[in-house]
Structure formats: C-alpha cells, structure tokens
LOFIVO-907512 format. One record per residue (C-alpha): residue in three letters; x, y, z; residue number from 1. Coordinates in nm, 4 decimals, padded with zeros to 6 digits. Layout:
% LOFIVO-907512
r code:ALA, c1:X, c2:Y, c3:Z, pos:NUM
...
//
This chain:
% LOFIVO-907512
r code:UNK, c1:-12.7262, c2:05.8620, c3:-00.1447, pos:1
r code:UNK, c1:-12.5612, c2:05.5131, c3:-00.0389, pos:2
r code:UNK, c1:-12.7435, c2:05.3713, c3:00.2143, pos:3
r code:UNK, c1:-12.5394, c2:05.2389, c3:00.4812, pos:4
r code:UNK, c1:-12.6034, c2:04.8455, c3:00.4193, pos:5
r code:UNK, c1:-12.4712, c2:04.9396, c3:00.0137, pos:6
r code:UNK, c1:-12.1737, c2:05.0600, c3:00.2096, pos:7
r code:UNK, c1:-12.0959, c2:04.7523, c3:00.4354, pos:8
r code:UNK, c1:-12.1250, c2:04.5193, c3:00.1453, pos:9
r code:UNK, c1:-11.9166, c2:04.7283, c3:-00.0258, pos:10
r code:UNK, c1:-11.6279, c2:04.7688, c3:00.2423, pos:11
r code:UNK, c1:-11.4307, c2:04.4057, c3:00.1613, pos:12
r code:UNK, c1:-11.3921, c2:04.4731, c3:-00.2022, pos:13
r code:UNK, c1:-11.2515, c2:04.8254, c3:-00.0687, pos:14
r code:UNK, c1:-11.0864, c2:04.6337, c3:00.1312, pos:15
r code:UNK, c1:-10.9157, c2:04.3639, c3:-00.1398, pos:16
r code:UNK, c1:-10.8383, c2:04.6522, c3:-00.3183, pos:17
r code:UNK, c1:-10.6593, c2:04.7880, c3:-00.1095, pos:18
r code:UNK, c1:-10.4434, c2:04.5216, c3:00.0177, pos:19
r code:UNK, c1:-10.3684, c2:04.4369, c3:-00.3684, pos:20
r code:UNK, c1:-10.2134, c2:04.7861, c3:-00.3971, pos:21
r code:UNK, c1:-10.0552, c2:04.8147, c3:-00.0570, pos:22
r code:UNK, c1:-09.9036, c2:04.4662, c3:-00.1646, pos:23
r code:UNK, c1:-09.7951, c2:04.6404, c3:-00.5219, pos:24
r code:UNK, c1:-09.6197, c2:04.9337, c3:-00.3446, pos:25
r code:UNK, c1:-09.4508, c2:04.7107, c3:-00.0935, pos:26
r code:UNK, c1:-09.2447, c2:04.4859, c3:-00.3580, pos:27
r code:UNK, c1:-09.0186, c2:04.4283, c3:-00.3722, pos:28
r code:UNK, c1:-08.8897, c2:04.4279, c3:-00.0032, pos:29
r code:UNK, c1:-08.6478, c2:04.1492, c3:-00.0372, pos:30
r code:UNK, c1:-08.4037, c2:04.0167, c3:-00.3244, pos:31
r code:UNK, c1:-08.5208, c2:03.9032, c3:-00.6160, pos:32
r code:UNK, c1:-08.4044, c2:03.5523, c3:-00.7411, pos:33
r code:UNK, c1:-08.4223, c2:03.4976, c3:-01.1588, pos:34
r code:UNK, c1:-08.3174, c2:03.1151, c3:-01.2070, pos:35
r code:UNK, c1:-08.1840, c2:03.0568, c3:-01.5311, pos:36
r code:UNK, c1:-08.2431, c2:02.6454, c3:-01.6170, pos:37
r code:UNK, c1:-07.9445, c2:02.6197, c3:-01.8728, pos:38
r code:UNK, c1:-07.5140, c2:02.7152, c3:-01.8666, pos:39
r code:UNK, c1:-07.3818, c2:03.0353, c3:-01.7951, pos:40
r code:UNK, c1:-07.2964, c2:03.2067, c3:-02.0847, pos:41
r code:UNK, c1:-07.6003, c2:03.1204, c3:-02.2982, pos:42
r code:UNK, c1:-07.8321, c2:03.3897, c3:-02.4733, pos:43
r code:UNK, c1:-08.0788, c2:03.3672, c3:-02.1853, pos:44
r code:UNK, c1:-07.8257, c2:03.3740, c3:-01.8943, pos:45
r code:UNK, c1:-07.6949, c2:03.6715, c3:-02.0888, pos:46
r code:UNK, c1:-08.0153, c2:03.8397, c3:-02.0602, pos:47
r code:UNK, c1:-08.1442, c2:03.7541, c3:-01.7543, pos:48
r code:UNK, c1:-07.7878, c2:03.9527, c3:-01.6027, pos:49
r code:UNK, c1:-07.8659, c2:04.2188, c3:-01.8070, pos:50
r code:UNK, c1:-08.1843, c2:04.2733, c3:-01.6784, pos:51
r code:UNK, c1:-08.0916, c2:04.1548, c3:-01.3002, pos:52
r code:UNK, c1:-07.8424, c2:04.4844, c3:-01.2900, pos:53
r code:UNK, c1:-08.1034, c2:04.7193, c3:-01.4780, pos:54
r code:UNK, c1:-08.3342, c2:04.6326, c3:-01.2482, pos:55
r code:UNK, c1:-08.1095, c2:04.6750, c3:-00.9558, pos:56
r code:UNK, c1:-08.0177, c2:05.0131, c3:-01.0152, pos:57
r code:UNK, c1:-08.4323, c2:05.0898, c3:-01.1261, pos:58
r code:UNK, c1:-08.5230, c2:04.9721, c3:-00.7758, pos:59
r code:UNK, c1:-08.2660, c2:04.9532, c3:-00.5620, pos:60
r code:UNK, c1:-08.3027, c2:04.6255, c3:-00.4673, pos:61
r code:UNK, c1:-08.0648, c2:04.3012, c3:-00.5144, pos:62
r code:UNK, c1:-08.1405, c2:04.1010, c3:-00.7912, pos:63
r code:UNK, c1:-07.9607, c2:03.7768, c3:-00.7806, pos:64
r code:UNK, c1:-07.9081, c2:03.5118, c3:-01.1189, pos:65
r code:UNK, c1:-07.8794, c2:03.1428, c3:-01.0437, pos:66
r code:UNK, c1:-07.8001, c2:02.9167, c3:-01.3146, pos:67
r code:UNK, c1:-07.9740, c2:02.5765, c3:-01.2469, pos:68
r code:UNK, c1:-07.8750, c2:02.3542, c3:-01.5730, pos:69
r code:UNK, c1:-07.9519, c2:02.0036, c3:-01.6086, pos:70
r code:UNK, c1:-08.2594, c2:01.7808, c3:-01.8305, pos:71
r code:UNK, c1:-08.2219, c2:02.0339, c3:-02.1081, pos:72
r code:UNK, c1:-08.3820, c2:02.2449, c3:-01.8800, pos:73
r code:UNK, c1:-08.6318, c2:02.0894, c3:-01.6549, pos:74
r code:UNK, c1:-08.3934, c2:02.0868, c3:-01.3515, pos:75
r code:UNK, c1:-08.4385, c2:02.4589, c3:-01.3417, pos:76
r code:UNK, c1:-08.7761, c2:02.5420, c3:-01.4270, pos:77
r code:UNK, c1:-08.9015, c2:02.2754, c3:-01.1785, pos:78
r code:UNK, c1:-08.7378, c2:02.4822, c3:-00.9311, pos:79
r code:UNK, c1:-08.9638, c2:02.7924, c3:-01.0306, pos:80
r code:UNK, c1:-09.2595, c2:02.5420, c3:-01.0616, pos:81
r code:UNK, c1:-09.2323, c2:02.4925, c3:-00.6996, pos:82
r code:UNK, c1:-09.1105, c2:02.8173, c3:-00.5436, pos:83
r code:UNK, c1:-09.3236, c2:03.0555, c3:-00.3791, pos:84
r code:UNK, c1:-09.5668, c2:03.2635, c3:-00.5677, pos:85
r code:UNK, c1:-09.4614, c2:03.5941, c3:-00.4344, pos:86
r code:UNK, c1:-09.2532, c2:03.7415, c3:-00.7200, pos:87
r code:UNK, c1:-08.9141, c2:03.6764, c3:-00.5768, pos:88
r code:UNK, c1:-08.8312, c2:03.3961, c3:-00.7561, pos:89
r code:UNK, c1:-08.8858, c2:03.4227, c3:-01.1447, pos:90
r code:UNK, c1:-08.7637, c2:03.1994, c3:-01.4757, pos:91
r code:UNK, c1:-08.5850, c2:03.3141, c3:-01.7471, pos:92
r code:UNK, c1:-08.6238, c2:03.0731, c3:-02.0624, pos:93
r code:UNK, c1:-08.6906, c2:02.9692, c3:-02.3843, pos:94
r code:UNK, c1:-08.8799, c2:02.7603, c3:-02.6001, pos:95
r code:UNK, c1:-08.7771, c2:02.4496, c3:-02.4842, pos:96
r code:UNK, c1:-09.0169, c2:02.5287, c3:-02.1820, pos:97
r code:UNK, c1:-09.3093, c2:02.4185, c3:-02.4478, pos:98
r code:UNK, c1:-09.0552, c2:02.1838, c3:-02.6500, pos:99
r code:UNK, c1:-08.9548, c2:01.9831, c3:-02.3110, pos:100
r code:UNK, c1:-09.2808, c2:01.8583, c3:-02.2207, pos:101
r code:UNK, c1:-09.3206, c2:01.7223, c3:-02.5825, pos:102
r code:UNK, c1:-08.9895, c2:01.5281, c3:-02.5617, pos:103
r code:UNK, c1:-09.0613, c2:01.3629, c3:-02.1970, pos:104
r code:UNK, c1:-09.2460, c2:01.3861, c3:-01.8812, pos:105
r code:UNK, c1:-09.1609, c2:01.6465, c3:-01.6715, pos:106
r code:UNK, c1:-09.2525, c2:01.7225, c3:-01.3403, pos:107
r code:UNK, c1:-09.5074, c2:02.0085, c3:-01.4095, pos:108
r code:UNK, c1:-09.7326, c2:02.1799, c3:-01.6211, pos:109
r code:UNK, c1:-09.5216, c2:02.4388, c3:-01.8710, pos:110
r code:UNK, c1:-09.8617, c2:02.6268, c3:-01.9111, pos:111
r code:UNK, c1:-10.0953, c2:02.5407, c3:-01.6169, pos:112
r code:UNK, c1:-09.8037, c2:02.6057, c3:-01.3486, pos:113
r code:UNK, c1:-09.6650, c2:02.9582, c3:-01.4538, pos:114
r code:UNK, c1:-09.7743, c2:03.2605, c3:-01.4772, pos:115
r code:UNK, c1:-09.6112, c2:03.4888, c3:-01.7729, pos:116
r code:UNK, c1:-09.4373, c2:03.7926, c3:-01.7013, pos:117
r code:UNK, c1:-09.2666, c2:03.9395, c3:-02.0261, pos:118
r code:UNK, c1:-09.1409, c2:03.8458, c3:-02.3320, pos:119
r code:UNK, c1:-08.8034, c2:04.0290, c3:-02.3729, pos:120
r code:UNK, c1:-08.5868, c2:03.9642, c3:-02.7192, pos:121
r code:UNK, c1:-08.6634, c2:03.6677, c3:-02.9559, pos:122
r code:UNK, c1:-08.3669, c2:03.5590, c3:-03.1633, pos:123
r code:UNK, c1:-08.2842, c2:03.3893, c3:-03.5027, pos:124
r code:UNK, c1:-08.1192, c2:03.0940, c3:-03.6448, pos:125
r code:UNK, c1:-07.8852, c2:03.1124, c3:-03.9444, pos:126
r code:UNK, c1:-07.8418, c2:02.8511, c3:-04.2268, pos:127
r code:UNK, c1:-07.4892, c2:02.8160, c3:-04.3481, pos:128
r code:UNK, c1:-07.2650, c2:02.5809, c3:-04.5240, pos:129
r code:UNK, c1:-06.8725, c2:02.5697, c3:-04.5257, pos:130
r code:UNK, c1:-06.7276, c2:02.8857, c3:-04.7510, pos:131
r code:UNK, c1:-06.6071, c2:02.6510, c3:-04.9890, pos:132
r code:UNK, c1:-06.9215, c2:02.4346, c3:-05.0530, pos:133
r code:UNK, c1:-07.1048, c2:02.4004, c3:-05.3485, pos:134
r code:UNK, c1:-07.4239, c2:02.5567, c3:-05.2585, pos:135
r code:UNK, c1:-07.4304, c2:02.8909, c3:-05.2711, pos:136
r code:UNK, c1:-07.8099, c2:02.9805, c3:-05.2317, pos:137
r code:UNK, c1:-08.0736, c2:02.8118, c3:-05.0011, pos:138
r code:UNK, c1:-08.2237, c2:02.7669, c3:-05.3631, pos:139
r code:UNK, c1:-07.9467, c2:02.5177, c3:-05.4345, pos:140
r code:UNK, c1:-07.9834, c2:02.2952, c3:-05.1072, pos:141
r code:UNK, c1:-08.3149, c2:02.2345, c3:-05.2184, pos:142
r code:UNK, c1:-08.2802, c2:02.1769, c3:-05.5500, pos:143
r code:UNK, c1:-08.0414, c2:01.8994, c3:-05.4668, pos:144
r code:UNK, c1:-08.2414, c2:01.7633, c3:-05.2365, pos:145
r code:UNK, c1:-08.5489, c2:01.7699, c3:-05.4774, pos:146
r code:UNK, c1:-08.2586, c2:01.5675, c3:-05.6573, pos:147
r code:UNK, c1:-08.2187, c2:01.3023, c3:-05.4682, pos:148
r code:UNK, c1:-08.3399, c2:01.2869, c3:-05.1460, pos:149
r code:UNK, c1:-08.1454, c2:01.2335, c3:-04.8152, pos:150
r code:UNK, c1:-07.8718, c2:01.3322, c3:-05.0125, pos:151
r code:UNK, c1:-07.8057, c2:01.6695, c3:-04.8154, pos:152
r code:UNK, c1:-07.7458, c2:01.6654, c3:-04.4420, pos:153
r code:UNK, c1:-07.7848, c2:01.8988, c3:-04.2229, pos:154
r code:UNK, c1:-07.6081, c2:01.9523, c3:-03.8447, pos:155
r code:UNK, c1:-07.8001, c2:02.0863, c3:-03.5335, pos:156
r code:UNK, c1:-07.7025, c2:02.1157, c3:-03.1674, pos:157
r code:UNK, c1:-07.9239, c2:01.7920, c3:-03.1155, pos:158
r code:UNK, c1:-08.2260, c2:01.6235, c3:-03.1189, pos:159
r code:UNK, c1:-08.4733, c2:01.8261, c3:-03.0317, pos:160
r code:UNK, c1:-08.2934, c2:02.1312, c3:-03.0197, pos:161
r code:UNK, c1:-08.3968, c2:02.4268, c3:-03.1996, pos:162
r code:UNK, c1:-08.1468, c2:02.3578, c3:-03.5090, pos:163
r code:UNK, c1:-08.3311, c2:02.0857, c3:-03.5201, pos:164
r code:UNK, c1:-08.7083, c2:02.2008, c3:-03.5569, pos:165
r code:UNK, c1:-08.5720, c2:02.4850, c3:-03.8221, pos:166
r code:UNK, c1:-08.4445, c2:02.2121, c3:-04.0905, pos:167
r code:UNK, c1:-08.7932, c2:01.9960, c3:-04.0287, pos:168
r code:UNK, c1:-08.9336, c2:02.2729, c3:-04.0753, pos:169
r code:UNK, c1:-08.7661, c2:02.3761, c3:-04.4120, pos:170
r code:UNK, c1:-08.8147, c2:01.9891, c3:-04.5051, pos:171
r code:UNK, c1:-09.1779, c2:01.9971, c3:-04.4600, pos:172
r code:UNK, c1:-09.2649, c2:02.3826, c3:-04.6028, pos:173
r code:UNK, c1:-09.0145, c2:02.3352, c3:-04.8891, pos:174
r code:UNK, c1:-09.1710, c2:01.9778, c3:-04.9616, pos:175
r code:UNK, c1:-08.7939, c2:01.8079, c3:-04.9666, pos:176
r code:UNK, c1:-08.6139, c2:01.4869, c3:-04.7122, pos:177
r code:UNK, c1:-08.2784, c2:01.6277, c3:-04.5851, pos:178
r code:UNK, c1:-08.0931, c2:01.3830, c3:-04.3180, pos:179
r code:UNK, c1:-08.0878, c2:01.5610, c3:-03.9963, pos:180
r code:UNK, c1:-07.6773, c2:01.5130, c3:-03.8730, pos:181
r code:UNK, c1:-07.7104, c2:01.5675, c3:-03.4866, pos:182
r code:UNK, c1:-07.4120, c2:01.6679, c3:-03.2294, pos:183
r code:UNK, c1:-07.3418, c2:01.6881, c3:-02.9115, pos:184
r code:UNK, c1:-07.3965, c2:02.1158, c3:-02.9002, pos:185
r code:UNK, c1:-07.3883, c2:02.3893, c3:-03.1620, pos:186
r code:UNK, c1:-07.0201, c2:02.4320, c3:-03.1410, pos:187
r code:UNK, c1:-06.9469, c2:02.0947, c3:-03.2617, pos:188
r code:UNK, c1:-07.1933, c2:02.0954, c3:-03.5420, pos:189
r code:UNK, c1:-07.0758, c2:02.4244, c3:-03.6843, pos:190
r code:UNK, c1:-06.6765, c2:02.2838, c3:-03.6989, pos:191
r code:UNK, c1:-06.8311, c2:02.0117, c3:-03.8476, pos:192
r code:UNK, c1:-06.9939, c2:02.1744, c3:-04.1209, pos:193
r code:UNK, c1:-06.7041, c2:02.4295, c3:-04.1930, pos:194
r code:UNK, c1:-06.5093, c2:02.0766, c3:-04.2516, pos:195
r code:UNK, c1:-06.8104, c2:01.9688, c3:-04.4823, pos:196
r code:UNK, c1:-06.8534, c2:01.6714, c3:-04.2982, pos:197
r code:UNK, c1:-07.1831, c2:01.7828, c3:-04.3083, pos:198
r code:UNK, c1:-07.3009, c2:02.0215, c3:-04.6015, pos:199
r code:UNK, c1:-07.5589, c2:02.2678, c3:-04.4454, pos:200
r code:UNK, c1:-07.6588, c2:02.3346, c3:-04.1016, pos:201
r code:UNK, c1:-07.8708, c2:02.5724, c3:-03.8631, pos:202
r code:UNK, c1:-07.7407, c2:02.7521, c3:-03.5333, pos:203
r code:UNK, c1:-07.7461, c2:03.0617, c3:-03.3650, pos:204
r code:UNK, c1:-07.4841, c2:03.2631, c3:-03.1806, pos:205
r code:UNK, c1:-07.2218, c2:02.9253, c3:-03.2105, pos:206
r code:UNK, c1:-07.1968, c2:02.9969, c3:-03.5637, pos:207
r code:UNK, c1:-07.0710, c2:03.3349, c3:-03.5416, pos:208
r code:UNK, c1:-06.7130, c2:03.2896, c3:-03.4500, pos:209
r code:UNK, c1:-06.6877, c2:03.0842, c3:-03.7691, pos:210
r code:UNK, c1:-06.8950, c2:03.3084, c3:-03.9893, pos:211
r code:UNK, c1:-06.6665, c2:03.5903, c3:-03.9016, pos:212
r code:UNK, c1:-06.3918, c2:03.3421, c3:-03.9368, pos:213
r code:UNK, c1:-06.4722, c2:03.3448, c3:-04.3108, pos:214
r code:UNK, c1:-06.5347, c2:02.9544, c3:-04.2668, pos:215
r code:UNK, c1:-06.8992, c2:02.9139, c3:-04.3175, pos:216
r code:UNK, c1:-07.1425, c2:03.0994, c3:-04.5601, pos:217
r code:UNK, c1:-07.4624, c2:03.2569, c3:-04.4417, pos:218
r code:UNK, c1:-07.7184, c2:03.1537, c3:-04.6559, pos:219
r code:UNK, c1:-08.0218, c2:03.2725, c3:-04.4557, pos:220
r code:UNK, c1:-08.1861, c2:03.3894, c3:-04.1333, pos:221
r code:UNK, c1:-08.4705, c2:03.1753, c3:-03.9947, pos:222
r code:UNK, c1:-08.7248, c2:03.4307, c3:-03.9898, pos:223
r code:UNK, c1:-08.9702, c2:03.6457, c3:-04.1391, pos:224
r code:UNK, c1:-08.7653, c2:03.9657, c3:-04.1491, pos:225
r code:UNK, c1:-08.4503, c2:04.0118, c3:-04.1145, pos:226
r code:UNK, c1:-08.2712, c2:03.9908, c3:-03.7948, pos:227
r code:UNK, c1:-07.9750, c2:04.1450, c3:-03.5763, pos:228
r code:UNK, c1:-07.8321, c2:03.8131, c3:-03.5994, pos:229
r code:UNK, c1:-07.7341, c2:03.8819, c3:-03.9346, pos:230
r code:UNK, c1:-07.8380, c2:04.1986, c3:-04.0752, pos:231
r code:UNK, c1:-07.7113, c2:04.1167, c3:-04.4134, pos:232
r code:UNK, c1:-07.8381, c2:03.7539, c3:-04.4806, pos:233
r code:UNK, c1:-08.2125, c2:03.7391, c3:-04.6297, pos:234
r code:UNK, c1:-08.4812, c2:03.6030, c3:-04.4846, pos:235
r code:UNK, c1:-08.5884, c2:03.2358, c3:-04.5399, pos:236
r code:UNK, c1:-08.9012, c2:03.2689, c3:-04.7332, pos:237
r code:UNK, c1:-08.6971, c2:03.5094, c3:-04.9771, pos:238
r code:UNK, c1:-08.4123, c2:03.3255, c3:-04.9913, pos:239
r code:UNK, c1:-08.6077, c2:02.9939, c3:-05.0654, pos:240
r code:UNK, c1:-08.8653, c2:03.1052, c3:-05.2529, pos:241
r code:UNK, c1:-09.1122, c2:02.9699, c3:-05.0086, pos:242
r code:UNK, c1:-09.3663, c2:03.1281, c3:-04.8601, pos:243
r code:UNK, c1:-09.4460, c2:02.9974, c3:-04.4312, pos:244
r code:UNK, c1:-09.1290, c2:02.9790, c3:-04.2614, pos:245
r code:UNK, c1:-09.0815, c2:03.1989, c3:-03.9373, pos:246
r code:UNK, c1:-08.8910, c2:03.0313, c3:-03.7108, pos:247
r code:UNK, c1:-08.7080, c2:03.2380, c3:-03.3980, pos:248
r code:UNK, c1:-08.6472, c2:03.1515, c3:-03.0684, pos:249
r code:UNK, c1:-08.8381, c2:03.4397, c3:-02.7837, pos:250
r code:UNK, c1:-08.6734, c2:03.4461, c3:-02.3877, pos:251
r code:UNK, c1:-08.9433, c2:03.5396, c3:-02.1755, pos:252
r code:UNK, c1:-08.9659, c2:03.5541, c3:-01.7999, pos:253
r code:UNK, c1:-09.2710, c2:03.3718, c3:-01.6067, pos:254
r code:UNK, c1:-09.3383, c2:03.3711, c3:-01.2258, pos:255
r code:UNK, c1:-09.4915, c2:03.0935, c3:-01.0633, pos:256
r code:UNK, c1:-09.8574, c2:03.0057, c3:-01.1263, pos:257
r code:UNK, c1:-10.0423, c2:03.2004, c3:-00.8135, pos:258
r code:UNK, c1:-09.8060, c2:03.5252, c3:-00.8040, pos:259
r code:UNK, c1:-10.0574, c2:03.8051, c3:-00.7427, pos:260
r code:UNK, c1:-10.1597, c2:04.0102, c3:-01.0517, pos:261
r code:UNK, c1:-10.0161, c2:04.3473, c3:-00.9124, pos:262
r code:UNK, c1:-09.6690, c2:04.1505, c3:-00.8589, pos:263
r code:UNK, c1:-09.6990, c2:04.0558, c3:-01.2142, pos:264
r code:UNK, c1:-09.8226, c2:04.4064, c3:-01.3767, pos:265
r code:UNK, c1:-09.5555, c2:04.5484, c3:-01.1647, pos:266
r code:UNK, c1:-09.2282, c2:04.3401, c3:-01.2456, pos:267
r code:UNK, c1:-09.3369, c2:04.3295, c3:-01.6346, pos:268
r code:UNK, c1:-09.4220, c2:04.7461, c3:-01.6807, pos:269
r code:UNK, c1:-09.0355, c2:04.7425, c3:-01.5025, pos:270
r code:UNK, c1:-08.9178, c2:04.4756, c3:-01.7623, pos:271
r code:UNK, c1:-09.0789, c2:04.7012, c3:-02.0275, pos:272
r code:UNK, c1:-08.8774, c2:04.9861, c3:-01.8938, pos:273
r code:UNK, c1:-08.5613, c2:04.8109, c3:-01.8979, pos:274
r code:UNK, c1:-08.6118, c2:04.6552, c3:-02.2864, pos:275
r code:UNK, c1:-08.6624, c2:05.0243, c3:-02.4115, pos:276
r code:UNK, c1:-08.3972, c2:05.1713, c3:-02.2978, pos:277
r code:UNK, c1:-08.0919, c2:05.2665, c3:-02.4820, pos:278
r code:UNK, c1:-07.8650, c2:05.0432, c3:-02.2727, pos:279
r code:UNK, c1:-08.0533, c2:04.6863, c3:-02.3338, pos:280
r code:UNK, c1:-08.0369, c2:04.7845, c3:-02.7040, pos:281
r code:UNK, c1:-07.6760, c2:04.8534, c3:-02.7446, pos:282
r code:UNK, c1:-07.6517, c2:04.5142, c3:-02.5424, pos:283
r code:UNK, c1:-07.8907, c2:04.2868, c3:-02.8170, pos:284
r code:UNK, c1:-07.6994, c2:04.4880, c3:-03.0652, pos:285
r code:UNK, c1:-07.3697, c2:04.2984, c3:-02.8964, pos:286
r code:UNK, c1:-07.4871, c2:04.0229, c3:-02.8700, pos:287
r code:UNK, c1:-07.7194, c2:03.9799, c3:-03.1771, pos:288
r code:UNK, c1:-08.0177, c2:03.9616, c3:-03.0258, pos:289
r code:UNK, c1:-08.4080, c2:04.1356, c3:-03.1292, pos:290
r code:UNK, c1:-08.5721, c2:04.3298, c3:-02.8673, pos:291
r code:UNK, c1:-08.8947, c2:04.2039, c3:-02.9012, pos:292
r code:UNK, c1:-09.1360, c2:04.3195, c3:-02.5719, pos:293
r code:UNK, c1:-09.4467, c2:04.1828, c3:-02.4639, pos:294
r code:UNK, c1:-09.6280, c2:04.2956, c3:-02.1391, pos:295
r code:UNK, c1:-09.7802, c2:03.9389, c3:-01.9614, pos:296
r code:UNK, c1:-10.1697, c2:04.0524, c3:-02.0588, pos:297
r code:UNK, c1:-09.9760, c2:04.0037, c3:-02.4307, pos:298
r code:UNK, c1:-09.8153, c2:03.7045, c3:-02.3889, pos:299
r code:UNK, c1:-10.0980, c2:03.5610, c3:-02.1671, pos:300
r code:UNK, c1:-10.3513, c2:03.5885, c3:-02.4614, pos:301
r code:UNK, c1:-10.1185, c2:03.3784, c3:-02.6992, pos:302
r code:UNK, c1:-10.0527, c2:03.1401, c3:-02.4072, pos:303
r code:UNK, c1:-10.2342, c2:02.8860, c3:-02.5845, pos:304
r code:UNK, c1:-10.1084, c2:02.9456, c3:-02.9782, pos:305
r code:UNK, c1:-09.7155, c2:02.9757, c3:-02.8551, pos:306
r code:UNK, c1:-09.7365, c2:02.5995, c3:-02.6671, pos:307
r code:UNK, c1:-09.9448, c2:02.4410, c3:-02.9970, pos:308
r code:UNK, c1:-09.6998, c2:02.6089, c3:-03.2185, pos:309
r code:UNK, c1:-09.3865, c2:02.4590, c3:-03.0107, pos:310
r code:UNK, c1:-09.5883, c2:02.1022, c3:-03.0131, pos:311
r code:UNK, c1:-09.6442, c2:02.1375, c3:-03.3676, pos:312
r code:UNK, c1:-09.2630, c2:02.2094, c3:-03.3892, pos:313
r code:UNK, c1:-09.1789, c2:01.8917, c3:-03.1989, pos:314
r code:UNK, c1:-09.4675, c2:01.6436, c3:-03.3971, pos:315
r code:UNK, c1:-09.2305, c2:01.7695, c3:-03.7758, pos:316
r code:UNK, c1:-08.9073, c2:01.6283, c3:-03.5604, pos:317
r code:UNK, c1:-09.0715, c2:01.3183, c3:-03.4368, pos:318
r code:UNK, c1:-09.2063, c2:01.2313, c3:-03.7958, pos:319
//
C-alpha cells in the first residue's frame, strides 16, 4: 500500500515526467533550422540537405539549411552557440569545431556549449602525387625523405586544415621532416601537385576530378580501412608500413548546450533512421562518403577523447 504522503512526494517527478514526454511528442511543431558554418557545396552542406529532405518527408515538417561561412567556421557555429536550446536550430560540422579553438579564440566553448546529437558519415583523405612522378609507393616518399630531409613537399588546403594535420601526422608516425606547401583551398593544391610543383599532397573530394582525370596517382587513403573515397587505394598503415595512422574527418550534428534530453534522443533515433536507409547510402556512395552512425549517448561518452585527439592533431602542426 502507498500511503498517501509517498504519493504527494511522488506526484512532481510524475509530473516532470510527464512534461518531458508531452514535450517529446510535441516536436517538432515548427521548422527546423540546420546551419551549416562553411560554403555551399562542401561535404557537410551536402549532407546536412540530404538529411534536411529525409527528414522532411519522415516528419512532415520543414527543415530549412542555412549556410553561415566565414572564420573557417566560427561565424556559423557561434550562431548555434547562441540560439535557443529547443531543437530547432542545430549545427552540422566537422572537425574543425575541436581544431578552431586550438588555432584562435573563439567566442564559445566547442565542448562546454553544445550538446551532441549524431555522428552521421566520417570521410577520408587521399595521398597522391602527379601520374608522372617518381614515387610510386607511399614507401618511396618516405624513403626519400629519410634521404634527405625537407626534400619532399607536400600541398594541403591550408594551415590548419585537415591536409594539413594528415602529413604531420605521417611526419611524426613515420619518424621523417617533409615541408608542408600550403594553398589557398584544396583545388589549388591538387593542380599544383598534378604540375609537380609540389611532389605529394593530401585532400579529399578536390582531388577527385583530377584522379579520374588520370593526372594524379592515389597512393593511399588516410585511414585504418579502406574507404568509399577510394575503394581501391590501401590503407596508410599498409601502404607505409607503419603501424598508428587513422586519420578521417566525422560530420556530426550538435544542438545547443541546454536542448532537453527527449529533443535530443528524439532528433538523433530520426538521424539514425535516415543514415540506414537505402537512400543516404546510395548518396555517400555518390559522393564518397562512409556512413558511420553514432546515437548522442555514443558520441557524448567520447566527448572528451574526440576534442584531445583534434588538440593533439593541432600541437603536430604547430611543432
């Protein structure tokens, strides 16, 4: 028997619950905003449409994408930092959300101000030199930089930039000083290297036109396995004889820092949904992209371990 004071203190925990899954069954009620900090047309604006129109038609309800480049990023994901934590407004990004804060001071908190939702695809880099250069294995590159250091340059999209981190990377696992050759974006540094102005160099989907070109040579993918982004080309650690490297680049989604929990649960189970289905597959297939789904309880747990791997990232590039 529960006697009737067990009951009364009982009645605003009911009552919490309650409202937590009244609030659950309510959203969404109202378009849903997904603010994209970077270009239109990048891998994560591609995704974030993707999903916007999958989960239109699994709800019903207007999702709307809003680019908001500028500060490699920061513009953007300040926005989110400050919306509304209501799950209406939601960021779609990737790792230079931990790399940014490394480089300079932003306005918030890439941990302590955002609350994750999903992690959706992760994607590779390739290595590659022009068709016609000397090197013909990753083996090779390293050998002649064993050589005679500094003597092999590599391109990336910038400083800082993930082409970047994945030839410190190789520099510090594979125990060898290559000269790090920065441009303006990917585009520029692959022409560049197909030129052999420059005689290796890591990128991601701005290489492919010139890989299928028959202008540059794939000599490996940047991670562990191998990847969509090129099926064929072996993975680092094989292709180097090294063992360590894993470098690929997730997109995840985060709410602001203070959405409700049930929000969150919600909107990731529906992301979940969406990442299975046959549909976003055939579109990574397209576009070269891993599926690679984490609910937020997932990605929450490794909160921690994925910003301290990023920093540890942006402490090789600052050597």
């Amino acid at each position: 028997m529960y006697s009737r004071r067990s009951i009364l203190f009982a009645l605003p925990a009911l009552g919490a619950l309650w409202s937590i899954r009244g609030l659950a069954q309510a959203y969404p009620s109202r378009p849903i905003r997904f603010v994209v900090p970077i270009a239109p047309g990048s891998a994560t604006d591609l995704v974030a449409r993707q999903v916007s129109a999958s989960l239109n038609k699994l709800w019903s309800q207007s999702v709307v994408v809003e680019n908001r480049p500028g500060a490699g990023g920061v513009i953007g994901t300040d926005v989110v930092a400050k919306a509304q934590a209501d799950g209406y407004t939601l960021l779609f990004t990737l790792s230079s959300h931990f790399t940014n804060p490394w480089l300079e001071k932003t306005p918030y908190d890439a941990v302590a101000d955002f609350e994750p939702v999903a992690r959706l695809v992760s994607t590779a880099l390739v290595m590659v030199t022009a068709v016609d250069s000397k090197f013909k294995t990753v083996r090779d590159v390293i050998a002649a930089a064993k050589r005679e250091p500094r003597s092999v340059s590599y391109a990336s999209a910038g400083e800082g930039t993930a082409s970047h981190m994945c030839g410190a990377l190789l520099n510090t696992i594979a125990g060898i000083e290559m000269n790090h050759a920065p441009y303006k974006n990917g585009s520029q540094a692959m022409i560049e290297t197909a030129s052999g102005q420059v005689q290796v160099a890591f990128s991601g989907q701005a290489a492919l036109p010139l890989i299928r070109a028959g202008k540059l040579r794939v000599l490996a993918v940047t991670s562990a396995q191998r990847s969509a982004l090129m099926p064929d080309a072996p993975p680092m650690n094989k292709a180097a004889g090294i063992d360590g490297y894993d470098f690929s680049s997730p997109i995840w989604a985060f709410a602001p820092k203070g959405t409700p929990a049930a929000v969150v649960t919600k909107l990731s189970d529906a992301l979940g949904v969406i990442v299975a289905s046959p549909e976003f597959k055939a579109f990574c297939s397209a576009q070269a992209l891993d599926p690679d789904y984490q609910p937020a309880a997932t990605v929450r747990a490794g909160w921690s371990a994925e910003a301290a791997k990023w920093r540890r990232l942006v402490q090789l590039i600052r050597a």
